[in-house]
Every structure is written in structure tokens, then in C-alpha cells.
N, C-alpha and C positions, 0 to 999 in steps of 0.2 A: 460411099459404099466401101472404097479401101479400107477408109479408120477402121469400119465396122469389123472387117474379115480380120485387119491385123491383131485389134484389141480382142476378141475372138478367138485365135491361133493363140495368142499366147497366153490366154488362160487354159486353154487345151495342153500348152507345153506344163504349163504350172502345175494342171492337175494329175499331170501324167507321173512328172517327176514324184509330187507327193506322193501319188501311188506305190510308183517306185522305192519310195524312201520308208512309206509304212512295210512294207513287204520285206524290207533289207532289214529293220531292228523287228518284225514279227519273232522271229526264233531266236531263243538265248542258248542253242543248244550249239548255233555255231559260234566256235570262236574267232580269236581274230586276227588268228592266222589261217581263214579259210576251211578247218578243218570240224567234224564231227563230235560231239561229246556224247559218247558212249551211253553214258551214264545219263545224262539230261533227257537226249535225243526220244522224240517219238516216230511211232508207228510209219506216221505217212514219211518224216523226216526222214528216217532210215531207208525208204525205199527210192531216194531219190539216188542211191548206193548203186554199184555195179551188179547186176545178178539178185539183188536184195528185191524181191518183191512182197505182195503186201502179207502172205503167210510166215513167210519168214520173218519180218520184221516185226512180227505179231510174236514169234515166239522168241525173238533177241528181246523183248519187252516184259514177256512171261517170264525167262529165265532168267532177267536183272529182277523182275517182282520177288521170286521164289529164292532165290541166291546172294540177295544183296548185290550192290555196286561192283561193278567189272575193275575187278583190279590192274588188269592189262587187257591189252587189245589182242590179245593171242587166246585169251580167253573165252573167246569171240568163239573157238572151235570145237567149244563144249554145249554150242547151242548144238540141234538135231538138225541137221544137213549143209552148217559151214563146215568143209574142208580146207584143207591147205589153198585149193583155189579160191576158190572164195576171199578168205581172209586174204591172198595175196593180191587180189583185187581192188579190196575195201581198204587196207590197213592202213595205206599212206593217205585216207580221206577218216581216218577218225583218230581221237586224241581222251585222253582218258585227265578230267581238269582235275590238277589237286586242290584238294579243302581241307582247311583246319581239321577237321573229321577224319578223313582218309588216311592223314599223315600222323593223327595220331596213334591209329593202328600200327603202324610199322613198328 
């Protein structure tokens, strides 16, 4: 009966970890320094943000549709009700990725 319980337990460990590990590469919107990509990030993604709940993240989403790619994270204050607090909340949890694309705008 031990075998059983051990051989058992540790496919439960196995399948946990797995879980764990689809969960961890699920979102390409974080990088991999921990932080948020602006630009990528969805709706639910964003509201896992300080103060960002799901209306707001709804309209950080609408106003990257309508506006094109968030050229900085300060940009962030032209959505309709981030403020200075807010963005000083959020800022050090998102990163804006550079692409071939964006850089050759400059």
C-alpha cells in the first residue's frame, strides 16, 4: 500500500509542477525580467496591475487599438482615468518591448 500512495504522490507532484509550467510560458506579454508588455498585454493580463481593474484594462486595450502601440509607459496617462497615481503604481510592472517595427519609426 506505501508503493501505491508514493507512486501516486508523485505523479500528483508531476502534474502539478506541469501545471505550473504551462501557466508560467501561457503569456508572451511578460517578459523576462518580470515585467508587463504594454503593448502585447491583455485585458485580464493588465488587471492583474495595481488599481487596474477589468474596465480600465478594457480601455488601456481600446486606446492601444485606436492609437496604435504605446510608445512609452507615461503614455499610459492619456488612457481616461490613469493619473499620475495610477501610472505611479503600475510603471515599474510594465516595459514597452522594442521591435524592428517600432525602432524604425524613430
Amino acid at each position: 500500500m506505501k508503493v501505491i500512495n508514493r507512486f501516486t504522490y508523485s505523479h500528483v507532484i508531476i502534474g502539478l509542477c506541469a501545471v505550473m509550467f504551462l501557466l508560467g510560458i501561457q503569456s508572451v506579454a511578460f517578459a523576462t525580467e518580470g515585467k508587463l508588455d504594454l503593448n502585447t498585454a491583455t485585458a485580464k493580463e493588465l488587471q492583474t496591475l495595481p488599481n487596474i481593474g477589468k474596465e480600465l484594462a478594457k480601455r488601456i486595450v481600446e486606446y492601444r487599438e485606436d492609437h496604435g502601440p504605446f510608445k512609452t509607459v507615461e503614455e499610459l496617462k492619456n488612457v481616461k482615468g490613469i493619473g499620475k497615481g495610477i501610472l505611479a503604481k503600475v510603471k515599474d510592472s510594465l516595459m514597452i518591448e522594442e521591435t524592428p517595427q517600432s525602432s524604425e519609426t524613430k
